[in-house]
RORO-326418 format. One record per residue (C-alpha): residue number from 1; x, y, z. Coordinates in Angstrom, 1 decimal, always signed. Layout:
<rs>
R   i   east  north     up
R NUM      X      Y      Z
...
</rs>
This chain:
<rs>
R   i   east  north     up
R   1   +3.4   +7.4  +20.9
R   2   +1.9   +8.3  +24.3
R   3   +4.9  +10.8  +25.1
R   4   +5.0  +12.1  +21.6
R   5   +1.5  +13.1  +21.5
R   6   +1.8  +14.7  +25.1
R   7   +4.7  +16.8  +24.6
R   8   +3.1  +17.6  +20.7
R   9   +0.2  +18.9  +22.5
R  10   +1.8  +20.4  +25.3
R  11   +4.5  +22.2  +23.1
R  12   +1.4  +23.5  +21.3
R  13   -0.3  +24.7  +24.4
R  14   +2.1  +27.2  +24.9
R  15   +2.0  +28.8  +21.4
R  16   +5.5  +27.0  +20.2
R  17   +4.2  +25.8  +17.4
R  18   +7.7  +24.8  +15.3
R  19   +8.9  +23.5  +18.4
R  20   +6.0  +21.0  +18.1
R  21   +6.4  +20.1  +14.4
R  22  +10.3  +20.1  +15.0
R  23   +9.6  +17.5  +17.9
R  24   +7.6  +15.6  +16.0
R  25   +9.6  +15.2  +12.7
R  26  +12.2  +14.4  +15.0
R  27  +10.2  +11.3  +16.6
R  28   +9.3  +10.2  +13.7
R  29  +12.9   +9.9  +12.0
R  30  +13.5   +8.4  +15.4
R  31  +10.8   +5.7  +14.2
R  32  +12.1   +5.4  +11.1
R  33  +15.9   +4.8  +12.2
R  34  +14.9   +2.1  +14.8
R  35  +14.6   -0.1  +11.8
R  36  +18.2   +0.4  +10.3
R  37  +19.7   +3.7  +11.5
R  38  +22.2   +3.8   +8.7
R  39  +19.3   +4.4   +6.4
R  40  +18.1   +7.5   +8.4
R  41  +21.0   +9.0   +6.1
R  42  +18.9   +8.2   +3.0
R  43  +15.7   +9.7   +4.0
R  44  +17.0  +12.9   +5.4
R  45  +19.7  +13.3   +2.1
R  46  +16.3  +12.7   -0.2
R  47  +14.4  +14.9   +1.2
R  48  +16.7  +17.8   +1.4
R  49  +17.7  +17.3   -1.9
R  50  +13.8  +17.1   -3.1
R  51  +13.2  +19.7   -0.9
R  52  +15.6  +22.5   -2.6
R  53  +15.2  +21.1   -5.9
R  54  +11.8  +21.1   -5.8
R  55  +12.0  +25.0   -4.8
R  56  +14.2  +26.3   -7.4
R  57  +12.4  +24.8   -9.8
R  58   +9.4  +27.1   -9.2
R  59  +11.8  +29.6  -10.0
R  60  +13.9  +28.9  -12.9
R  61  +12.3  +30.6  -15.9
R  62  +13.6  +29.7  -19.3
R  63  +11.7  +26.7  -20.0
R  64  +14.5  +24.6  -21.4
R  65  +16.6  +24.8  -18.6
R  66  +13.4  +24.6  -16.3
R  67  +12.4  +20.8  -18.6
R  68  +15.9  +19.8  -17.9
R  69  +16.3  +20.3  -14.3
R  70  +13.0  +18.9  -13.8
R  71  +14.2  +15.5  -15.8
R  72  +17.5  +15.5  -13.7
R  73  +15.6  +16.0  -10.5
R  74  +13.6  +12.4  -11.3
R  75  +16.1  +10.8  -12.5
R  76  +17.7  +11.2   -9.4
R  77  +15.1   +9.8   -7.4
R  78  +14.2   +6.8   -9.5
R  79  +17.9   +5.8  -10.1
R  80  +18.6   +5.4   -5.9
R  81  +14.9   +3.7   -6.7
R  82  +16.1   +1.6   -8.8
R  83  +19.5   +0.8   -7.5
R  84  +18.0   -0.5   -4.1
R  85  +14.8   -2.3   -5.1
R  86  +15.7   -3.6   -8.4
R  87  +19.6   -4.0   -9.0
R  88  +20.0   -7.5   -8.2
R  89  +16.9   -8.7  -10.0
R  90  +18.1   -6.9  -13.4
R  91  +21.6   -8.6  -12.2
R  92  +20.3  -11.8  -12.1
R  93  +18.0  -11.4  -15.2
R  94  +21.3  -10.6  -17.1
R  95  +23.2  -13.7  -15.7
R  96  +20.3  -15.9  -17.3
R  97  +21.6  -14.2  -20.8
R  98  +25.4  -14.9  -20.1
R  99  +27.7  -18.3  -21.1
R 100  +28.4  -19.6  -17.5
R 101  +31.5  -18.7  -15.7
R 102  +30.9  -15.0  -16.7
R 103  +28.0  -14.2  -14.5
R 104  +28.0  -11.0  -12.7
R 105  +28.3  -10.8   -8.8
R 106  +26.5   -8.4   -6.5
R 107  +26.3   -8.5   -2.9
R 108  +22.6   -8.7   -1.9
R 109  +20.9   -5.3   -1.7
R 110  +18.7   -4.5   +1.7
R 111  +15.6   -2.7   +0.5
R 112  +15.4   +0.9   +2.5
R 113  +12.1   +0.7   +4.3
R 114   +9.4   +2.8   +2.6
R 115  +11.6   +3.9   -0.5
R 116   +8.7   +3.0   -2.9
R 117   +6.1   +5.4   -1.2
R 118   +8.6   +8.1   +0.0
R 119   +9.6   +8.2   -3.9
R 120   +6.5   +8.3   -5.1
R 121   +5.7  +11.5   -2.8
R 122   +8.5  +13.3   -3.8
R 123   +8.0  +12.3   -7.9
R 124   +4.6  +13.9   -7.2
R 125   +5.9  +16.8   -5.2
R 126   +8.7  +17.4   -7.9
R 127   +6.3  +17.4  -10.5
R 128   +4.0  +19.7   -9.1
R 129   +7.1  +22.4   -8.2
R 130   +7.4  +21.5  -12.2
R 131   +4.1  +23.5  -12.5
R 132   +4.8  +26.1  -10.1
R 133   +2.6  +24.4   -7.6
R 134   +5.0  +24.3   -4.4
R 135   +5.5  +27.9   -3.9
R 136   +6.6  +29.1   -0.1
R 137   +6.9  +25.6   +1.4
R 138   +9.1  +25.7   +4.2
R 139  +11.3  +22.8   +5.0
R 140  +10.0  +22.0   +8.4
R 141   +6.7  +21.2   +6.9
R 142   +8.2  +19.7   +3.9
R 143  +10.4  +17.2   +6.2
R 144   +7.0  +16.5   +8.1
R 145   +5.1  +15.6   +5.1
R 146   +7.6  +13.3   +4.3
R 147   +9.0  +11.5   +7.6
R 148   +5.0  +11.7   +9.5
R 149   +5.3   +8.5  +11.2
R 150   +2.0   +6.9  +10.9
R 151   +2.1   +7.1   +7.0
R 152   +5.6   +6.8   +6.2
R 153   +6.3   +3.2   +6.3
R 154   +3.8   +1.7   +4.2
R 155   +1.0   +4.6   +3.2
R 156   -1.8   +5.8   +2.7
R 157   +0.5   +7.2   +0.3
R 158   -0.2  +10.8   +0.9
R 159   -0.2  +14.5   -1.7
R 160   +1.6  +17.3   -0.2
R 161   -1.6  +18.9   -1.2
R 162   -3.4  +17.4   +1.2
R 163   -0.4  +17.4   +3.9
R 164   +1.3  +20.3   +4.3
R 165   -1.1  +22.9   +4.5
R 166   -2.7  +20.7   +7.9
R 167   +0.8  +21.1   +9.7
R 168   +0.7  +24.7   +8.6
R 169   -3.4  +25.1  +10.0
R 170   -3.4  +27.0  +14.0
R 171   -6.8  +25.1  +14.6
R 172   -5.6  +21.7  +14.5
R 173   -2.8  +22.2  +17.0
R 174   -4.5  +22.0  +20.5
R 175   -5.8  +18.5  +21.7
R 176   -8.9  +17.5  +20.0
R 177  -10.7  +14.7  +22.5
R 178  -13.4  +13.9  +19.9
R 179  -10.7  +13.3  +16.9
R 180   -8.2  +11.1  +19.7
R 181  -11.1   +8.9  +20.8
R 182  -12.4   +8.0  +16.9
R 183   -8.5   +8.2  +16.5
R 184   -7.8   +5.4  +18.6
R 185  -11.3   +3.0  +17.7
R 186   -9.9   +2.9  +14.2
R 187   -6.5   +2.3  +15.3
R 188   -7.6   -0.2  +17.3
R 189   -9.9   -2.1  +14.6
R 190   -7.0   -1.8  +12.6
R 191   -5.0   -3.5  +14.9
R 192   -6.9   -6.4  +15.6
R 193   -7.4   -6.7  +11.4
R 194   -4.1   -7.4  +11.5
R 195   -2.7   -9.3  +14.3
R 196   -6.2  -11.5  +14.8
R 197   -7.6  -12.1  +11.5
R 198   -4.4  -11.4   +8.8
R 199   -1.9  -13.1  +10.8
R 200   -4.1  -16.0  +11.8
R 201   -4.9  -16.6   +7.3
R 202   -1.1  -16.3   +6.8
R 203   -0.7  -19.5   +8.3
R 204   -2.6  -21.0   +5.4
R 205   -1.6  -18.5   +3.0
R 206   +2.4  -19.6   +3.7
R 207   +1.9  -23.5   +4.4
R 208   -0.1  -23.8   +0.9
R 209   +2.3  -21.8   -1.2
R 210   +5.4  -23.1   +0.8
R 211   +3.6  -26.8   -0.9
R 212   +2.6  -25.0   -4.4
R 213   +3.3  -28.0   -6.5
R 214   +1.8  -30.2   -4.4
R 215   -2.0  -28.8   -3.5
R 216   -4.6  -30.6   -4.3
R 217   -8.0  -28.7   -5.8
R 218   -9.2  -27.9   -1.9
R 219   -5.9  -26.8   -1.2
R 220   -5.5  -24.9   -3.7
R 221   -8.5  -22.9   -3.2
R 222   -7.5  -22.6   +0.7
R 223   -4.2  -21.2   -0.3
R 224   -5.6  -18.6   -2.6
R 225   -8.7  -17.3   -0.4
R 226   -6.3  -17.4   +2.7
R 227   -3.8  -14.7   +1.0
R 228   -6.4  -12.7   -0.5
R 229   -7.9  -12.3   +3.0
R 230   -4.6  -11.8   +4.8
R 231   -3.4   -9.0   +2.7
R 232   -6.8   -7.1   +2.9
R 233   -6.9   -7.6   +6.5
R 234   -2.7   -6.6   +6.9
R 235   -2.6   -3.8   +4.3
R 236   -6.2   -2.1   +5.5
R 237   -5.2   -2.8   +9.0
R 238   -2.1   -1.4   +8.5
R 239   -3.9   +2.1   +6.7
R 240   -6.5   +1.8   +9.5
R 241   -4.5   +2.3  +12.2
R 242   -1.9   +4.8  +10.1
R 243   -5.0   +6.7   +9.7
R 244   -6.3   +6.6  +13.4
R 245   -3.0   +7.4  +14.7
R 246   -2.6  +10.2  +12.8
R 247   -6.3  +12.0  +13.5
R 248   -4.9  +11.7  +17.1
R 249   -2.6  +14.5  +16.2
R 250   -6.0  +16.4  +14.0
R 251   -4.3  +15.3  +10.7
R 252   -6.4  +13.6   +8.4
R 253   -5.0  +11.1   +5.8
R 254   -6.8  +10.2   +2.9
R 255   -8.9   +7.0   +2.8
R 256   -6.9   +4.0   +1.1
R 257   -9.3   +1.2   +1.6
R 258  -13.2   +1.3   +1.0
R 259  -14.5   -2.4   +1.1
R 260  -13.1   -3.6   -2.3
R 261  -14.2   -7.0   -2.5
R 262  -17.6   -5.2   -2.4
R 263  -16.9   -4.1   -6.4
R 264  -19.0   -4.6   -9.0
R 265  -16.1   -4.3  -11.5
R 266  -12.6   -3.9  -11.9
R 267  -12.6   -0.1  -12.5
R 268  -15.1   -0.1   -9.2
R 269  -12.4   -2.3   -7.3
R 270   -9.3   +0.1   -8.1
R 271  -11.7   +3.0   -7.2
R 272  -11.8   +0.9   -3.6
R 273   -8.3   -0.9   -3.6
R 274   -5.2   +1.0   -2.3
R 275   -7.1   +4.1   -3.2
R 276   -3.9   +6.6   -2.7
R 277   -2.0   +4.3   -5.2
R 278   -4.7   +4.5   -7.9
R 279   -4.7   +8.3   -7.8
R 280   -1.2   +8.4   -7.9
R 281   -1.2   +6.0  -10.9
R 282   -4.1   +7.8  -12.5
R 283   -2.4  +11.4  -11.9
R 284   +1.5  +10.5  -12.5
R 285   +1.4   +8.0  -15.2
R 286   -1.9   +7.5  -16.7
R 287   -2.4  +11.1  -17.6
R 288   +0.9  +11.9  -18.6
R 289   +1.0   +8.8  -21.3
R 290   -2.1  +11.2  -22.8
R 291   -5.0   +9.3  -20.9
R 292   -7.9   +8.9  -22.6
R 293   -7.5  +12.3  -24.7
R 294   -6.1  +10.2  -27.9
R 295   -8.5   +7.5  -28.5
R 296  -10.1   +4.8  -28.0
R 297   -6.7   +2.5  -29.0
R 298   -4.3   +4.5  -27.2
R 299   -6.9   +4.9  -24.1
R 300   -6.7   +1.0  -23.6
R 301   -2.9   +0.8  -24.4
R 302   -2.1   +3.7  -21.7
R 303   -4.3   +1.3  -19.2
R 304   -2.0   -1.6  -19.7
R 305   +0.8   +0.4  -19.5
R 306   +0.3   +2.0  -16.2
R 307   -1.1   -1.4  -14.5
R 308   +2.3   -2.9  -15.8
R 309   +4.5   -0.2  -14.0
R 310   +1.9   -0.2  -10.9
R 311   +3.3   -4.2  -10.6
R 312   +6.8   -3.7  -11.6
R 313   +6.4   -0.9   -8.6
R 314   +5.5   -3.3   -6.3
R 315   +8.6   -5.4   -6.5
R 316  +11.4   -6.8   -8.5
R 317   +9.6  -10.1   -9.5
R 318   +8.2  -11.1  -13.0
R 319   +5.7  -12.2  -10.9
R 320   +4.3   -9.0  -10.3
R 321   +4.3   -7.8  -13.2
R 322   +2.2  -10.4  -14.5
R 323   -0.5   -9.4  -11.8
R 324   +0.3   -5.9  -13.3
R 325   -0.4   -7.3  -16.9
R 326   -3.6   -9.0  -15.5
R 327   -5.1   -6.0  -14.1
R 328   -4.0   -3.8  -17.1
R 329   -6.1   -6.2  -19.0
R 330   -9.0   -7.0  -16.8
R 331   -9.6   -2.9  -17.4
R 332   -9.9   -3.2  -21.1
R 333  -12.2   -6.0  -21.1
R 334  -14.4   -3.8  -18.9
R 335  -14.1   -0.7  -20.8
R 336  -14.8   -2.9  -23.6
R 337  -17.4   -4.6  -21.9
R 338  -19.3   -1.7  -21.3
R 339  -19.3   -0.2  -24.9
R 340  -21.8   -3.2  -25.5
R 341  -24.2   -1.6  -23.3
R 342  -25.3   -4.9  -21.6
R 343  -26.0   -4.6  -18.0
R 344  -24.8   -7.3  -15.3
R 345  -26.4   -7.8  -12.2
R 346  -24.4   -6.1   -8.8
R 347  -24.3   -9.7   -7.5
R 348  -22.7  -11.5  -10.4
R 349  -20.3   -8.7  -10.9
R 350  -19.2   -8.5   -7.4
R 351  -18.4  -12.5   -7.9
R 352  -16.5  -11.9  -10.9
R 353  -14.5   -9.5   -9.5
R 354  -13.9  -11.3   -6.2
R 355  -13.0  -14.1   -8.5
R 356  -10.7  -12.7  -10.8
R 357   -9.0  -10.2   -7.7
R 358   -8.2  -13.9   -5.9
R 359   -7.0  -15.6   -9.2
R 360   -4.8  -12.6   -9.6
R 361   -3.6  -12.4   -6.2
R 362   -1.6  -15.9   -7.1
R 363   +0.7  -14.2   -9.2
R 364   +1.2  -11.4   -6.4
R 365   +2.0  -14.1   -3.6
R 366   +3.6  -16.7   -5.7
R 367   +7.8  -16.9   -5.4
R 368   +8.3  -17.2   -9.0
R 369   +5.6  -17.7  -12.4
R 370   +6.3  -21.2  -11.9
R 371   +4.8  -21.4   -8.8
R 372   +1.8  -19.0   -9.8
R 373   +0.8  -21.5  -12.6
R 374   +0.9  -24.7  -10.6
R 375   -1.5  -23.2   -7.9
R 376   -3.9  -21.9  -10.9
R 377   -4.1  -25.3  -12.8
R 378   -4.7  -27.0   -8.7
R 379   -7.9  -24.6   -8.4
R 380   -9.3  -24.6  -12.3
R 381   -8.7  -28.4  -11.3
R 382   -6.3  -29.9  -14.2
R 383   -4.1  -31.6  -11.3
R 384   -6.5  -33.0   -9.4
R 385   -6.0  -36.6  -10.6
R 386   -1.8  -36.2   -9.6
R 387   -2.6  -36.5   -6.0
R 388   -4.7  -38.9   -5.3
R 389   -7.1  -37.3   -2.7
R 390   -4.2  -36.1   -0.7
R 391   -4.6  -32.4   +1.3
R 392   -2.0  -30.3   +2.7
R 393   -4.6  -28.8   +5.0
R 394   -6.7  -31.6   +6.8
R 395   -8.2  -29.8   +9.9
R 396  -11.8  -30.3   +9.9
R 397  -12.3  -26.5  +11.4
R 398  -10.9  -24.7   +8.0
R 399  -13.9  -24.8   +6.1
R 400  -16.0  -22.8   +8.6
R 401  -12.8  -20.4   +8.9
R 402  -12.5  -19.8   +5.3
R 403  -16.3  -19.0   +5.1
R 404  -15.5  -16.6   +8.6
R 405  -13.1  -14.9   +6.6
R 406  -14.9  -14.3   +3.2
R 407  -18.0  -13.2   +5.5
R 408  -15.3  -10.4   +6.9
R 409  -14.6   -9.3   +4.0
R 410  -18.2   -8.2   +3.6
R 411  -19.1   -7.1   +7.2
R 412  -18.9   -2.8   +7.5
R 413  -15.6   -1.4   +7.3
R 414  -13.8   +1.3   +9.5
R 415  -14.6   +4.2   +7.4
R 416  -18.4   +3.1   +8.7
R 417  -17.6   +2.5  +11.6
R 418  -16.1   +5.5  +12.9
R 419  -18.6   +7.5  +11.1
R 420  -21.1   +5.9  +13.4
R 421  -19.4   +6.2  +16.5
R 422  -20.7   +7.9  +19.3
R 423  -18.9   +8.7  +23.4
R 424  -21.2   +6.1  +24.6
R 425  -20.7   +3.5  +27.1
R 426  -21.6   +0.6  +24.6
R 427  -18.7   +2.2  +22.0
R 428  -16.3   +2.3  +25.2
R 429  -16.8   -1.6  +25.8
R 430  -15.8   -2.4  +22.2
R 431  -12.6   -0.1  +22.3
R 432  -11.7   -2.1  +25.7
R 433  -12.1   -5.2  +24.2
R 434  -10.9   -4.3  +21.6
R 435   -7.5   -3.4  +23.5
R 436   -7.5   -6.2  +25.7
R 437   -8.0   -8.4  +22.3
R 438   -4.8   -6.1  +20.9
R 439   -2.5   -6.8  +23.7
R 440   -3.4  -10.5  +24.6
R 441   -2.3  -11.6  +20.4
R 442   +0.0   -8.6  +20.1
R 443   +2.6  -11.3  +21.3
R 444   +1.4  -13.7  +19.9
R 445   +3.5  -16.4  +17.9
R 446   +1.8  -15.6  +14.8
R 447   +2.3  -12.5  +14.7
R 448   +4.5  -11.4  +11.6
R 449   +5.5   -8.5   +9.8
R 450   +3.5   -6.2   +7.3
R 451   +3.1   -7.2   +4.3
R 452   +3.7   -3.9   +2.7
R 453   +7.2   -4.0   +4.6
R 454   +8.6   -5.7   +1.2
R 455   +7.7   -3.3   -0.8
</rs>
């Protein structure tokens, strides 16, 4: 990153502007094929196709014609979608429903890193082109909005909206010291969210559900608040430092994480949860399905609806799409909820919804339903007598950890941070420990990969 943000700048210096977006697109599919270079092939084919599509569909006129090439185009992207995330679960769903000896064989599909959110971008961005939005994007910037390293392999999931016309902006091509140094601070708290405090909860988090059938009730709990603080901590450190990295270059991504375990309700906790994904939701699915225009019925049934894609999104699992069916639900008790006009106090909802986000999380981490169902009846306490006392988890330090961990959850986040940093000496001492804290677990042996990666 050093080198690419020196030869960005320096490219810029001198006025050649394309050659510094050209330079950077091109580190960033460098990024992206370190992983599996063979799939460089599928984000560059996607995006050209998206690209050109997207632009003769602001120009085709008779409506028809214009409705049907606008269906083809997302087809398109949701069958490659749907042939590499979800083939071999429908496969295997269908073998279930077939005598024995006649089961269908398919080699093991390798999800494409980032496929879900680089599809969603370009459903959006052929949608809009739909309506005539996209008019005189060039492919340079296009490519860029798509490939930007910092977002592309797990989010924020970003709008071309917000995107494109920041790679097309003079001002924000020269160095910017002010928006490097908050840059890097939030990078850097981002950072040590992940490979201090999410990494150090997975332990937990994969030991208990590795022993789902066996936890006892303080297991169980352990298990369940341990995941729900690892994938706040990976998935908002992961945004966090997407975000800082990419104000280092002057572009600003959209928030994606605003303390949700803070909400008072549900709708407040998707209003704070994976942010970019709500909108996206909201916008793409939500709205289309008629929203809240066609009553009250319909209202609640287009919530349910679009929670139960947002899981099935996530990954080809039953599983999540009964976290999916959860949420979808948990919404229309609130709406509900609130038609009665009683009021509940911010501390009681906030423990309801921390509650029912950590219940729900089960499903989300769980391998299959099965699994999911055992841990639930282990914390509501229906197994308890089965296991005679014993623990999976018997160091005496876990109990102050857990409470560490909850008390995280609540502590400031980046977003306030950064907004109260100042160039002072005392903010330079947390940024070098905060680096010397980065590189000393960076190695680490519990480090692991992002969680997002699987999706």
């Amino acid at each position: 990153m050093p080198l690419t943000l020196f030869v960005y700048f320096l490219l810029n210096k001198y006025k050649l502007e394309k050659s510094g977006k050209l330079w950077l697109l091109l580190c960033s599919l460098f990024f992206y094929a370190w992983w599996k270079p063979i799939y460089l092939v599928l984000l560059m084919a996607s995006m050209l196709f998206n690209y050109f599509a997207g632009q003769r569909l602001n120009y085709v006129e008779d409506p028809k014609w214009r409705k049907i090439f606008y269906i083809g185009c997302l087809m398109v992207n949701l069958s490659v979608l749907l042939y590499f995330k979800y083939a071999n679960f429908f496969v295997d769903n269908l073998n279930y429903l077939l005598p024995k000896g006649h089961e269908l064989i398919i080699d093991p599909i390798i999800l494409p890193l980032a496929i879900s959110f680089f599809t969603f971008q370009k459903f959006a961005y052929i949608t809009d082109s739909y309506k005539g939005e996209t008019k005189g994007y060039n492919f340079l910037d296009f490519s860029l909005f798509v490939a930007f390293f910092p977002q592309l392999i797990a989010g924020p999931i970003v709008h071309h909206k917000q995107i494109v016309p920041q790679f097309e902006s003079h001002s924000q091509k020269l160095f910017n010291t002010d928006n490097f140094v908050r840059g890097l601070y939030q990078f850097l708290m981002g950072l040590i969210k992940k490979i201090m405090i999410a990494d150090t909860f997975a332990i937990l988090a994969n030991a208990g559900y590795a022993e789902a059938h066996h936890l006892s009730f303080l297991d169980s709990w352990i298990t369940s608040l341990s995941y729900t603080i690892q994938l706040y901590f990976d998935f908002s450190g992961y945004s966090d430092m997407a975000i800082g990295a990419a104000l280092m270059f002057n572009i600003k991504l959209p928030l994606n994480f605003d303390s949700p375990y803070k909400s008072t309700n549900i709708q407040d906790f998707w209003r704070r949860w994976h942010i970019t994904l709500g909108n996206f939701l909201r916008e793409y699915i939500y709205i289309p399905l008629g929203g809240n225009r066609k009553g009250e019925f319909k209202m609640l049934k287009n919530l349910v609806i679009t929670f139960l894609i947002g899981g099935f999104w996530h990954g080809a699992n039953w599983t999540f799409v009964a976290w999916g069916l959860l949420h979808g639900i948990a919404l229309v008790i609130h709406r509900l909820w609130q038609k009665t006009g009683i009021k509940m106090s911010n501390a009681l909802g906030i423990t309801i919804t921390f509650l029912f986000a950590n219940f729900a999380w089960v499903f989300f981490r769980a391998l299959t339903i099965s699994d999911a169902f055992e841990v639930i009846k282990s914390m509501v306490g229906i197994k308890v007598a089965h296991y005679s006392g014993s623990h999976v988890f018997t160091d005496i330090y876990l109990l102050p950890m857990m409470l560490m961990g909850v008390l995280l959850l609540f502590w400031k986040n980046p977003k306030e941070l950064v907004a109260e940093f100042k160039p002072d000496y005392r903010h330079l001492a947390y940024m070098i420990v905060l680096g010397l804290l980065g590189l000393l677990f960076l190695n680490s042996i519990t480090a692991s990969d992002f969680l997002y990666f699987d999706f």
